[in-house]
N, C-alpha and C positions, 0 to 999 in steps of 0.2 A: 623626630628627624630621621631621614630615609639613611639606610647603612649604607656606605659604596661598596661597590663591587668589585673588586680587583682584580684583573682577568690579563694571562698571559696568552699571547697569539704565535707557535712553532709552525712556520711554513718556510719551505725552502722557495717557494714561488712569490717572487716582490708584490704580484698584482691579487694572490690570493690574501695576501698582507695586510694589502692598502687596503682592501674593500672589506676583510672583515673590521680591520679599527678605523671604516668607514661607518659600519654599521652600530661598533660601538658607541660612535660620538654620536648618533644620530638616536640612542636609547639614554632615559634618565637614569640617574644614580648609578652611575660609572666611575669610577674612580681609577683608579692608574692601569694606563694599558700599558704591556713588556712585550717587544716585538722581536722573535729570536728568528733566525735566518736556517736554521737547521739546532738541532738536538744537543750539539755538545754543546754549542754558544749558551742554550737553556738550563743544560745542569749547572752548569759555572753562575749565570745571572741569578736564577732563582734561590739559587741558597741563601741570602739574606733579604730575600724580599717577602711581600704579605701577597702573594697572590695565593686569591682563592677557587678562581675556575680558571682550568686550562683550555684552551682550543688548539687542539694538535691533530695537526696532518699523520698519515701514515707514511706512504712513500717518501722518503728523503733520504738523499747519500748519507753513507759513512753510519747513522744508525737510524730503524726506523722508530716510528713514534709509539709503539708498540713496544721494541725494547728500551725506548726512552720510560717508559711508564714502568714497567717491570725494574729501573735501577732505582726508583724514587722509594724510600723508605717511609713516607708518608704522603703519598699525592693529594693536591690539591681533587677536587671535582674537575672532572675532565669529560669535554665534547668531542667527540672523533670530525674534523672537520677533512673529508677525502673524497677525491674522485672513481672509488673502488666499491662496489657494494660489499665485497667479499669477507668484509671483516666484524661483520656484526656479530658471530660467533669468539672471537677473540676481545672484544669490546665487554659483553658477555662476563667473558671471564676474570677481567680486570676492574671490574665495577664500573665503566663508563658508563655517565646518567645519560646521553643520548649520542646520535648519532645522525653528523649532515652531510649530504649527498652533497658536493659540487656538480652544477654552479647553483649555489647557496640562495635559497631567496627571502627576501627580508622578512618576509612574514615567519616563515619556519624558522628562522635565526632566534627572530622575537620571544617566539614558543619556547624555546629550548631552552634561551637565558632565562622566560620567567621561570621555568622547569628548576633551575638551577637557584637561582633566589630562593624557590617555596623550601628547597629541600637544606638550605644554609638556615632557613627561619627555623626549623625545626629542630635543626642539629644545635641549635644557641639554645632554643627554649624547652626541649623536650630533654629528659634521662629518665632510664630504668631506677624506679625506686626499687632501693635495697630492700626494702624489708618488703615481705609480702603475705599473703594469708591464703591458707586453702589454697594451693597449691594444684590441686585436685582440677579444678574449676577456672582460677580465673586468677590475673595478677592485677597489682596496682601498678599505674606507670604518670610518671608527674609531667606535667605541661606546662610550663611558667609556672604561675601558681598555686594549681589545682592541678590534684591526685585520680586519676581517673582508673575507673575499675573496670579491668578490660577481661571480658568474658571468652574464655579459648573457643567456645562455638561461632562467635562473632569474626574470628579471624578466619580471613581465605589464604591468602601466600605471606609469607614472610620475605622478604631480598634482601642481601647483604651487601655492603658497602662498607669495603675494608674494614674501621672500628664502628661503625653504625650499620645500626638494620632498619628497615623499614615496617611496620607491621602496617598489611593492607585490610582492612574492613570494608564494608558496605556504604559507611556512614563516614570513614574518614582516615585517612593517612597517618601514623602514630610515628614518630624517628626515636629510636632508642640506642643508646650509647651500650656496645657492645656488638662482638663479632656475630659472623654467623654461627658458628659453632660454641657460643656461648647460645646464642638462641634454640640452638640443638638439643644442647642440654634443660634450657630450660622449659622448653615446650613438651610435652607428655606425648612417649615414644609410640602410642598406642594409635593418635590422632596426627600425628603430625610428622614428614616424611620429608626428609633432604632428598631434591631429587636431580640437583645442580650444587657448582660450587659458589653459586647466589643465591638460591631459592631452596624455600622451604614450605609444602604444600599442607591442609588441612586435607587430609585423604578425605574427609566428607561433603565435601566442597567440589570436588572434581564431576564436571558434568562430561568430559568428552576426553580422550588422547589418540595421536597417532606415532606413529617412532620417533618423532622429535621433540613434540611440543606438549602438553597439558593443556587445557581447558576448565578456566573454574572461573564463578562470575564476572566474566566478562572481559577475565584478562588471558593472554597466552605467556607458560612458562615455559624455557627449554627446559628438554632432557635434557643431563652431562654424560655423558659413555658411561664413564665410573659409578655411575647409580644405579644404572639402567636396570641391573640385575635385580638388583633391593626391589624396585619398583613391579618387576616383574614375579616378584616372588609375592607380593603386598595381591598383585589382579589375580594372579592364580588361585590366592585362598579365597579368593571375595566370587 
């Protein structure tokens, strides 16, 4: 049986409202939409509710959805849904798994929520197993069932998301229960380089960089300010 999805909608615009818990009901396995009219209406509703993805505006009176995310002591998975490009470096920082330009089109909506499914199936079925071996080399990490042996050459980035991280490979997407700075510690200081306060890079992996961004199979990571320096000290020696 298919999970519901629980998803609250903060826009202070009625018609941005209506058309995204248009698009809801027109996608399967949806389960309860919360429709808040601005931000503080959202802290107050959400406290005893099960929602699991947010869609939150930025611009709105009185607080933006920016600071709305920043007071939540555990947020749900959140979509930046705004008419502003400017904030994808703040998104960034706050672990938003994506981000929609208004006026919003159904297909990229579509994307984004499956985006946000794959990455809840992972967080239910996937955790860091505790015990691990050779250390050196490679870790184990469980996936429903099965213990899988994950070889540190095989990982390209690491991203963090609040208490889970993502480990990226080649071959497949790993969600592990744990911060990113628990990932920091656990990844071997020699290979592997926090170079944001989401991302964590295999320095041998890196095929390109310019001042912002990394380059490594085929994904783009930011630079954070605050690393910049580490990062530059790592190209200097090499």
């Amino acid at each position: 049986m298919e999970t519901l999805l629980n998803v609250a909608v903060i826009d202070d615009e009625p018609l941005a409202r209506e058309v995204l818990e248009g698009y809801l009901k027109r996608l399967s396995g949806i389960g309860q939409i919360l429709l808040f009219p601005n931000a503080m209406a959202a802290l107050a509703g959400l406290k005893d509710s099960r929602t699991q993805l947010l869609l939150l505006d930025i611009e709105m009176p009185e607080m933006s959805g920016i600071e709305f995310l920043k007071r939540l002591a555990e947020p749900p998975l959140t979509i930046f849904t705004t008419a502003y490009r400017n904030y994808a470096f703040e998104g960034y920082e706050l672990g938003v798994i994506d981000f929609l330009l208004k006026p919003i089109a159904f297909n990229r909506f579509e994307q984004a929520i499956t985006k946000a499914r794959e990455l809840l199936a992972l967080k239910e079925h996937s955790h860091l197993e505790e015990n691990q071996a050779n250390i050196d080399d490679f870790i184990f990490v469980k996936s429903g069932v099965q213990r899988i042996k994950l070889q540190f050459s095989e990982v390209s980035h690491i991203q963090g998301l609040k208490d889970y991280a993502i480990i990226h490979t080649p071959a497949k997407k790993i969600l592990l229960k744990g911060s990113i700075k628990a990932m920091q510690d656990l990844f071997p200081a020699d290979r592997f380089l926090r170079v944001h306060k989401s991302f964590i890079i295999n320095l041998q992996k890196v095929q390109q960089l310019d001042r912002n961004s990394i380059f490594l199979n085929g994904h783009q990571v930011p630079i954070g300010r605050n690393f910049r320096e580490e990062l530059e000290k790592f190209i200097k020696a090499h």
